[in-house]
N, C-alpha and C positions, 0 to 999 in steps of 0.2 A: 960696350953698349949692346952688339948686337949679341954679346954670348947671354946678357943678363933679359934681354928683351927673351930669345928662345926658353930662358927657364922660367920664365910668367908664362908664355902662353902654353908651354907644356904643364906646367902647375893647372891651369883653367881647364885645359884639355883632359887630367884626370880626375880632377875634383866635377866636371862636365858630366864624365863617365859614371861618377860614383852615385849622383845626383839623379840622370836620367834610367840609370839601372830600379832604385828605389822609388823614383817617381811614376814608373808605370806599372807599380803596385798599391794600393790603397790601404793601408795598414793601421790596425788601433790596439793595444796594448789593454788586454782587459782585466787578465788577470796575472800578477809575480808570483814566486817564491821560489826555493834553493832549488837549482836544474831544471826547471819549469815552466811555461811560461805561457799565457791563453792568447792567440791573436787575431784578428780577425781582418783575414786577406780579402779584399773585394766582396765581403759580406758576406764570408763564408768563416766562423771559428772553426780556429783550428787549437788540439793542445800541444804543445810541440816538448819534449824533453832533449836535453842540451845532449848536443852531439848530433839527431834527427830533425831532419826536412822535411819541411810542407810538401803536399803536392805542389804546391806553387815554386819551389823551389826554393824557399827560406832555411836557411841551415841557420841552428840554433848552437851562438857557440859558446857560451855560457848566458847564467840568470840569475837572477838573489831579490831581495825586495824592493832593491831600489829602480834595476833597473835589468834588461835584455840587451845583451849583445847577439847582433844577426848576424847573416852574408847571405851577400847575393853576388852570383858571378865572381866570386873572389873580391869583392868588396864589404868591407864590415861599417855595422853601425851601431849605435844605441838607442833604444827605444826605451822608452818612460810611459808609466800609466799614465793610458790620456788624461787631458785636463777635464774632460767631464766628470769620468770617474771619480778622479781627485779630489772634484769640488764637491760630490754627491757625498762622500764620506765626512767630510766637514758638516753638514747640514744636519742637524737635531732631530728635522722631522723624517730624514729617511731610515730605514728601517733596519739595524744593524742588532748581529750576533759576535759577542768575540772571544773565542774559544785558544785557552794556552794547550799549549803540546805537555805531552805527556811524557814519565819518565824515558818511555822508549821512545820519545820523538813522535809518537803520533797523537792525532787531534782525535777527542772522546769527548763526546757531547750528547747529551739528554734528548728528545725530540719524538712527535708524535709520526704514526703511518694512523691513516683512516681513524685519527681523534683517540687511537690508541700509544700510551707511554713505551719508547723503546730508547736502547741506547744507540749510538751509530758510532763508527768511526771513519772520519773523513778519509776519503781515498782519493785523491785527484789523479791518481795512474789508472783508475776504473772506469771504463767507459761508459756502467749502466750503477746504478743500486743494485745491489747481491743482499738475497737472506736465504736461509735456508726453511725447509718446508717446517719445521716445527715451527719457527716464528710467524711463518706465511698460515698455519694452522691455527696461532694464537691471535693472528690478527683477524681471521674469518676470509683471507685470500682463498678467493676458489681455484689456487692454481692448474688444478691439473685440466681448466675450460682453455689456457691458455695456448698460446704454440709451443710445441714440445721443440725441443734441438738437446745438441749435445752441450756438455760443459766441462772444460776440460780445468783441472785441481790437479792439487800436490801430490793427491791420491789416486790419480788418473780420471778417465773420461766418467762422469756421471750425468744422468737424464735433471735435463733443468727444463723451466717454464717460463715463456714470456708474458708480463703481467702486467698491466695498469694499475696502478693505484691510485688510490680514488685524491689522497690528498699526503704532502709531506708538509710536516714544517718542521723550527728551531729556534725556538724563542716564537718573537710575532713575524718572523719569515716562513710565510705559506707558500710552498706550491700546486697545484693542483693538475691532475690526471699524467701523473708518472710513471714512466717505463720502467719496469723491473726484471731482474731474472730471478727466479726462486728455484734452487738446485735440491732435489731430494737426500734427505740424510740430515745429518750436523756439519754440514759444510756451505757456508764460510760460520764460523761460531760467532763473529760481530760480524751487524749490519753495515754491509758496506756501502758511504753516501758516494754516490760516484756522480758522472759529469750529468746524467739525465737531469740532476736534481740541480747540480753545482752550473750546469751550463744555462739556466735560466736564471741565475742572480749573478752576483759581481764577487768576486773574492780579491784578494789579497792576504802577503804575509805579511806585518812588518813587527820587528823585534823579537822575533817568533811567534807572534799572537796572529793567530788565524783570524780575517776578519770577512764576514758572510755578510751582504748587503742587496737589500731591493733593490730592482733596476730603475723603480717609479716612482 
């Protein structure tokens, strides 16, 4: 009796640990897909790729569409898109794109800069929108008003520009006054949609279909 009474209260005592480790984090699951995964710790998004840690200490140790496995402290979890999210993607009237991958696995999708036709390809490893100045030239982007910095390509360092754009969309998902980088030359050759644009809507992947949604 007394060996079986010590392995309950050690059972309560880790599962206590495992609980209170997690519970002094606040966490929402916003956006999945394959090694991936958007979170948002104490009301800070983060994007986290499996195998790397939030500032907060979240080690991401796999992802897929259904769901995230974390750790904290040497204890793991699974996380699920919240139920808000979940419910917003059911609902008719909210505002949804769903774009299939492509033979090389990436998402390529139609979509307007500044009420101008361009193509994009989804990059959720990007942390801004990328084009390069001939497209930034087709669109009437004054970038060279912007901040100059470096940018560092396949090709080595080249002069980029920090940019606002006045408006993104994709399908009827608009966003408006967008950070961009516009890098001189032909580099990146596709516009790349990165989190500037992607961190202010909702994504997920499921079945492989990329799916872009209002947050409103």
């Amino acid at each position: 009796m007394k060996l079986s009474v010590s392995i309950i209260v050690t059972a309560v005592l880790l599962l206590g640990g495992i609980n209170q480790a997690f519970a002094e984090l606040d966490m929402v699951v916003k956006g999945l897909f394959k090694n991936g995964a958007i979170i948002v710790v104490n009301g800070k998004q983060r994007l986290v790729k499996k195998g790397k840690s939030t500032p907060e200490g979240i080690l991401l140790v796999d992802a897929n569409s259904q769901f995230a496995l974390v750790e904290i402290d040497g204890k793991q979890k699974k996380l699920y898109l919240s139920k808000q999210i979940a419910s917003e993607f059911s609902q008719a009237e909210k505002k949804e794109v769903r774009i299939n991958s492509g033979s090389n696995g990436h998402y390529y999708t139609r979509g307007y800069i500044n009420g101008k036709a361009v193509e994009f390809v989804v990059d959720t490893g990007a942390s801004t929108i990328a084009l390069n100045s001939d497209v930034a030239n087709y669109l009437g982007v004054r970038y060279e008003l912007g901040r100059r910095l470096n940018v560092e390509t396949a090709s080595g360092i080249v002069p980029g520009f920090k940019v606002n754009l006045l408006s993104v969309a994709i399908g009827d998902i608009k966003v408006e006054n967008v950070e961009a980088i516009v890098t001189e030359g032909g580099f990146p050759s596709d516009i790349l949609l990165g989190n500037t644009f992607l961190s202010r809507i909702d994504y997920a992947v499921e079945s492989g279909v990329l799916i872009l949604q209002t947050k409103y």
